[in-house]
C-alpha positions, 0 to 999 in steps of 0.5 A: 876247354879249360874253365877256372874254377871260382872261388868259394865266397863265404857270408859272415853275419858277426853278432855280439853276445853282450852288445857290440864292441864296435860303438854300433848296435847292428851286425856286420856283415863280411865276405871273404873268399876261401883262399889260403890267405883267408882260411889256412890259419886261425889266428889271420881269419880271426884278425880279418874278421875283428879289423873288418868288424871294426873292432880294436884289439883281440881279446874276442872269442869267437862262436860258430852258430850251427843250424840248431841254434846251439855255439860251437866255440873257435879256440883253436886251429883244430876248432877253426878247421872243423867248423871251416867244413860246416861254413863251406857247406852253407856257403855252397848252399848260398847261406850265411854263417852266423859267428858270435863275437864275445868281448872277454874282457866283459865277461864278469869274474868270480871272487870269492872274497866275500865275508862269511 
């Protein structure tokens, strides 16, 4: 008796750092299976995630929320894989991964131009 196997369904609960960029002023929630079109590369997760949060653009850094309530910054592809353990984990579990979405356009800049 063969049985195929489901694939894995993984809840992302999108917040924003410093409000939304969105327009709206909740979450969004997105699921996404754990397919190789979703989460083989960073750079098409972070793309689905932004178009399907309604955000225009990708000047947007992304955070893994852990457990502890601390950020674990996605920069990279090694980034991405390493937290990718920790979101299929929680999926198992029937958890929703919380990411923190931060516009990086809106972070202020430091000047030093001032008089001394």
């Amino acid at each position: 008796m063969s049985s195929k196997k489901k694939d894995l369904e993984i809840i992302y609960n999108l917040q924003w750092k410093n409000g939304p960029a969105n327009g709206g002023d909740k979450a969004n929630i997105i699921g996404m299976y754990d397919i190789p079109a979703t989460t083989l590369n960073w750079e098409v997760f972070k793309s689905y995630l932004l178009k399907n949060s309604g955000t225009v653009g990708d000047d947007v850094k992304v955070s893994y929320i852990t457990d502890s309530n601390r950020e674990f910054p996605i920069e990279s592809q090694t980034d991405f894989q390493i937290a990718l353990y920790a979101f299929r984990r929680k999926a198992r579990m029937g958890d929703i991964v919380n990411l923190k979405l931060d516009r990086i356009s809106d972070q202020p800049t430091h000047k030093n131009n001032q008089p001394l």
